[in-house]
N, C-alpha and C positions, 0 to 999 in steps of 0.2 A: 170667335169661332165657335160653329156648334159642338156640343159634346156628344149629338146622335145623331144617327146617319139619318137621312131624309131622303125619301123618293124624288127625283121626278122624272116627265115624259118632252119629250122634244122633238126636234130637229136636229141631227147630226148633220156641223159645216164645219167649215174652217175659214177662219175671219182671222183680221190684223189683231195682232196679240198687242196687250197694254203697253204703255210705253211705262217700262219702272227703270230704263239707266238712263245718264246725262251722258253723251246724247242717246235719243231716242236708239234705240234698234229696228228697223222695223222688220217682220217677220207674221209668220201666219200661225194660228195653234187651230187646235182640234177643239170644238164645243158643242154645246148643246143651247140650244134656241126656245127657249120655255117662256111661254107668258109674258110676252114684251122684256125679254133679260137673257143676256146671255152667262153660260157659267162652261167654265172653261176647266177642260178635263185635265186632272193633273196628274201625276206619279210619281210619289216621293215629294208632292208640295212644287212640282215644276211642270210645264205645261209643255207638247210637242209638237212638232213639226209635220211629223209620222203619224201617220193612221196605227192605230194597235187593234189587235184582238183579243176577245176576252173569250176563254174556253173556247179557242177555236173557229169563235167569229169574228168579223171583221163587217162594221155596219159602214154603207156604200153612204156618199154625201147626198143629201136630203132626205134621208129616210128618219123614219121615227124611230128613239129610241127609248127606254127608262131605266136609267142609273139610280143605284141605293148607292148613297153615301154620303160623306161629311162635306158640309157647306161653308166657305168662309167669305167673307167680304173683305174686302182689300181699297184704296184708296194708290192711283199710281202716281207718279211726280208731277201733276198736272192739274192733282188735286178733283181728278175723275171717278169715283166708285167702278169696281168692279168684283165679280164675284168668281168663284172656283168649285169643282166640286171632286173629292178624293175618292173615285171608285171603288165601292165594295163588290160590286158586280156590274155588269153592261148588257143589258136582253135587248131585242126585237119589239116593239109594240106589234100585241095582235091586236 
C-alpha cells in the first residue's frame, strides 16, 4: 500500500464490486474509471453501495472527477488484481 496520497482524474460509476468472500457476493460499489483501471472508493478500507458526498457534493455517475488519496492494490479470491483508493478529498474536474 502507498504511504502518500496520490491524485487522480476519472470517471465516477458504479461497477460489480470484487468478489473477496466464498461464495462470491455479488453487489455494486462506487469508483472511478482512470486510464484503463478502475480504483474503487473506500471509507474506512470498505467500499459502498451509496453515492457520498464530500463537502456537500455529490458527483452524478459519468461525470469527471479527481480524488487525492491513498492507493492500494489488492488481489481477490480469484486471484484477479484489483485497486482502491481512501479519499482525502473528492472535487469536480474543471
Amino acid at each position: 500500500m502507498s504511504e502518500t496520497d496520490t491524485s487522480i482524474q476519472g470517471r465516477y460509476v458504479c461497477v460489480p464490486n470484487p468478489c473477496t468472500t466464498r461464495p462470491c457476493l455479488p453487489g455494486l460499489a462506487y469508483a472511478v474509471e482512470c486510464e484503463g483501471r478502475t480504483y474503487f472508493l473506500t471509507i474506512a478500507g470498505r467500499w459502498s453501495p451509496d453515492s457520498r458526498s464530500w463537502l456537500g457534493w455529490t458527483p452524478s455517475l459519468g461525470e469527471r472527477i479527481r480524488v487525492l488519496g491513498r492507493i492500494a492494490h489488492h488481489v481477490d479470491i480469484r486471484g484477479e488484481p484489483f485497486w482502491t483508493i481512501e479519499p482525502r478529498s473528492v472535487v469536480p474536474c474543471r
